[in-house]
N, C-alpha and C positions, 0 to 999 in steps of 0.2 A: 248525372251519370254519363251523358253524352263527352259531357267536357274533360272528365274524366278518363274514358276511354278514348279521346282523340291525345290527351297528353300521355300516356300507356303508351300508345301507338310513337310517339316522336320519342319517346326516350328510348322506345327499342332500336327505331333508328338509327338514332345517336349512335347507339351500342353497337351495332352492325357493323355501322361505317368504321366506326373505332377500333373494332376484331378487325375488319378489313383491310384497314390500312396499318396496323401493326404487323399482319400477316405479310402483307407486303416488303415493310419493312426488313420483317425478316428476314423474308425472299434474300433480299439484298445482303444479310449479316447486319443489319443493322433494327435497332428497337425503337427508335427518335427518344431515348431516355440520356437524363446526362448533360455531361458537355464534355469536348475532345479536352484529354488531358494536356495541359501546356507545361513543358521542361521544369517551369517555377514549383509545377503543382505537383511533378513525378521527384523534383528535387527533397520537396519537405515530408514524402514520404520514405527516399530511397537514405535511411541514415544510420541503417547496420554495419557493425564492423563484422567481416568475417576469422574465422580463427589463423588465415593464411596474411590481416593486415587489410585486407581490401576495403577501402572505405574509412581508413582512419584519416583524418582531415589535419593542415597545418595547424603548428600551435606545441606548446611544449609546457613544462614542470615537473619540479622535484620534489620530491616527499617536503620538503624544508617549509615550501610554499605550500604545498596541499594542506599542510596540519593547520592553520588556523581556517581553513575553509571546512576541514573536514570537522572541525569542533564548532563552528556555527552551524553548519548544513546537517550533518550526520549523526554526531553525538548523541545528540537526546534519544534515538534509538539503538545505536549501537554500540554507546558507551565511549567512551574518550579513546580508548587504545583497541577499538571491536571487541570488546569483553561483549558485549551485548547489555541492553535495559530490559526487563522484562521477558519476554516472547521475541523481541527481536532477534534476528539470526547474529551468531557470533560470525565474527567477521577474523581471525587471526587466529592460531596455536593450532591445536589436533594433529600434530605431528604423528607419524606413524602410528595413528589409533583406526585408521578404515577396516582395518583385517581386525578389531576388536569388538568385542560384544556391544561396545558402545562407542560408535564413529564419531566423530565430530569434524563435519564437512563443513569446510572455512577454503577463505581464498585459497590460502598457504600450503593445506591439505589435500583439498578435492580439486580447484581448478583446474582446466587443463591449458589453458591459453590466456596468456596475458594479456595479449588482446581482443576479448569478449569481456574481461573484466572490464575496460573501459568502452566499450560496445554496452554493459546492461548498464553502468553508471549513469551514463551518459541517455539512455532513452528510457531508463523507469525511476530514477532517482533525480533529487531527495523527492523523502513520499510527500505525496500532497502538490512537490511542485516539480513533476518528469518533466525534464529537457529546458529547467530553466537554468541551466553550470553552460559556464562557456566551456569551448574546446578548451582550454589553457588551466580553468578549474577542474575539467574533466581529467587531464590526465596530471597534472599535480593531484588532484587524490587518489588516483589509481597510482599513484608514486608513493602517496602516502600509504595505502592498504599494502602495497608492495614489501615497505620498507618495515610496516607492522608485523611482518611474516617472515625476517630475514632474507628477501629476496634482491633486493638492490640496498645500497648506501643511500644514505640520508640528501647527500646532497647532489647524486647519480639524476641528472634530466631525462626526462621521455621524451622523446616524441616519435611519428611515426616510421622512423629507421630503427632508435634502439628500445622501442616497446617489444618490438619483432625477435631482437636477441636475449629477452628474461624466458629463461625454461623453466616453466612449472614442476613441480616436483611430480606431478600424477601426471602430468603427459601423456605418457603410456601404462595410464593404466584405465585407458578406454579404449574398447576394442570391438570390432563391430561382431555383430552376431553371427555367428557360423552355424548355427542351428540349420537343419533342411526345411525347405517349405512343409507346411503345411500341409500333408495329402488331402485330398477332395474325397468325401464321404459325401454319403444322401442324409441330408437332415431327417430327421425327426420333426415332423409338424402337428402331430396328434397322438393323445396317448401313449406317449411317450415314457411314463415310470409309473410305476404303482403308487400308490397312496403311501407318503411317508409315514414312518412312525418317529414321533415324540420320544426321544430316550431321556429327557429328562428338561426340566426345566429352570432358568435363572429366578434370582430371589434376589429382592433389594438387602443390602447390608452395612449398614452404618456403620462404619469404618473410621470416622472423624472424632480422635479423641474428644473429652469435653474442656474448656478453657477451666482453667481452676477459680475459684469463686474469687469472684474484687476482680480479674480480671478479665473483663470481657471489654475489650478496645472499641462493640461497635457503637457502645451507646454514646448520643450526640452530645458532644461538647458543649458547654455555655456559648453561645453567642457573645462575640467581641474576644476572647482569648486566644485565638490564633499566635503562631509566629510568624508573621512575613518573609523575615530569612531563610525559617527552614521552611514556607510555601513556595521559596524560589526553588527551593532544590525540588519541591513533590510538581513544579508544574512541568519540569522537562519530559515526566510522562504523557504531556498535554500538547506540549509543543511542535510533535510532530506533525499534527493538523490544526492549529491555534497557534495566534500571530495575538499580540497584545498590544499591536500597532494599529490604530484608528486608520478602518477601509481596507488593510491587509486583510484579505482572506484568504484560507488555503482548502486543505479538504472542508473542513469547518467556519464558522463564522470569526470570524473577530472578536476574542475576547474582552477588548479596551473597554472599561466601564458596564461591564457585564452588571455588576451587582448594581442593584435596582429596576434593571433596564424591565420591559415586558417581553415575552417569550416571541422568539420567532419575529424578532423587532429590528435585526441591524441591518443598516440600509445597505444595499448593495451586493447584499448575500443572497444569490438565484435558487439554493438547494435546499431548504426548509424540509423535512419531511410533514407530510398529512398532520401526522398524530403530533408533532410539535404545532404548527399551525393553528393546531383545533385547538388545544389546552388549555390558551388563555389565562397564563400568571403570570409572576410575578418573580424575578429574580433577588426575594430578597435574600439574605444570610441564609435563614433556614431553608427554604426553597431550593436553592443553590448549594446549600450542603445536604441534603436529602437525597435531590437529587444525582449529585457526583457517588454518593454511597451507593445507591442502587437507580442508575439509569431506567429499567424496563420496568422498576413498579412504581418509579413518580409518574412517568411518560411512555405504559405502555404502547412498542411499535415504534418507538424512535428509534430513527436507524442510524443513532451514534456506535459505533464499534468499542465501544469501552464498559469492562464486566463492573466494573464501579471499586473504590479504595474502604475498605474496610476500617479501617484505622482511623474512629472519627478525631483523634488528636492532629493527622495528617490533613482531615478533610478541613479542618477548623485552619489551620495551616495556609494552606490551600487560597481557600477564602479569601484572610486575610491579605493576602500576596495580590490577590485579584484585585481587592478594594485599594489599598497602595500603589499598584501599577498603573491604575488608573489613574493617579492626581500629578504623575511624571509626566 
């Protein structure tokens, strides 16, 4: 109990001295946390381009050269020409539809500045790998989104003098708030509204025609029927974070020889979630097509971003494509 209370005693110490000479620290403006930032280090975070040009760095490109970068790196989300894949954001058209019940905010449409389009390319894109485009890929596709949206010629160069003279068509039509401040009132911090009333309440409603009988797409395909060729076209939805290149990883693991492999198995992948971890199977055929159909009920809690392919002819597909890419 003694020895006890004599180490009680030295850790509060410790703690004393520690509030003490932190307080100190203070004193000074200073916390002893850290290390002083060095130019290198204030360098790889200062890498925005401002809407006036500031911060666009040497380097150039024309839509001519962006398009085959833009169809390896971007495509499989946003489609070959920014139609869009999916839920990806279209990227091109909506010509005067913002003043319509249904906008379609696209570079072409809604940007305001040409140069913040190659400011987000450039530090959020492509997904899975932000800030891996050199300056020279950066703005050869920002030439190329350019040239998708009738804004420059095909084979019209950027760089940081004539990024500066493409005028967005929306330009001006962002405009800062003129609204008045906000007057200052006394809150309300207690009993503040009467007891609401319920004027009515929602009701689930089954809205979802029913599939007509013979065909219902979800039920599992035979094992071994796949098409490989049309699995290449169903994995570009996969693509965006799967790399089918042995040790490429991006958001995701590496899919190279995925079928067979054990779960949560490929070496060099850091981000595993829990609930893959724990599950312990097996990626065979069925496994592997179960669960691409419905992610959250093979592997509840896996924190894959993907609602699952319904269409087990596609999942079978799929598959396929996986087991073949692997023996390339």
């Amino acid at each position: 109990m003694f020895a006890l209370t004599r180490a009680l005693i030295r850790a509060l110490v410790v703690l004393l001295a520690a509030s003490v000479s932190i307080q100190a620290l203070a004193a000074q403006g200073r916390f002893g946390l850290g290390s002083p930032a060095s130019a290198e280090a204030i360098a790889g975070w200062d890498i925005d381009v401002r809407p006036d040009g500031l911060g666009l760095p040497e380097g150039a490109g024309s839509a001519a050269e962006g398009e085959p970068v833009y169809q390896a790196k971007c495509a499989a989300c946003h489609g070959e020409f920014g139609e869009a894949v999916g839920r990806y954001p279209v990227l091109m058209g909506g010509t005067d539809t913002l003043a319509s019940e249904d906008p379609v905010k696209t570079i072409g449409s809604y940007w305001p500045y040409a140069s913040t389009v190659f400011d987000y390319v450039k530090r959020a894109m492509p997904f899975g790998h932000a800030q891996s485009l050199s300056d020279d890929e950066t703005y050869a596709i920002t030439a190329y989104l350019l040239y998708l949206n009738d804004l420059i010629e095909e084979g019209q160069v950027l760089n940081r003098s004539t990024l500066l003279e493409v005028k967005m068509p929306n330009r001006v039509g962002f405009v800062k708030d003129s609204r008045p401040q906000e007057p200052k009132v006394e809150r309300c911090m207690s009993n503040c509204r009467s007891k609401p009333t319920i004027a009515g309440r929602a009701r689930q409603l089954d809205v979802t025609p029913d599939d007509e009988a013979g065909d219902d797409k979800s039920v599992a395909a035979p094992a071994g029927t796949g098409d490989p060729v049309k699995g290449k076209d169903a994995f570009a939805q996969c693509s965006a974070c799967h790399s089918l290149q042995s040790g490429e990883h991006r958001v995701g693991p590496s899919l190279h020889g995925i079928v067979g492999q054990a779960s949560a198995a490929v070496a060099g992948f850091p981000r595993y979630s829990a609930a893959l971890k724990g599950v312990g199977i097996t990626w065979d055929e069925a496994t592997l097509a179960a669960f691409l159909r419905a992610p959250q009920e093979v592997i509840p809690g896996t924190t894959m971003p993907f609602a699952g392919i319904q269409d087990a002819a596609v999942v079978a597909d799929l598959v396929a494509f996986l087991q073949q890419a692997a023996l390339q």
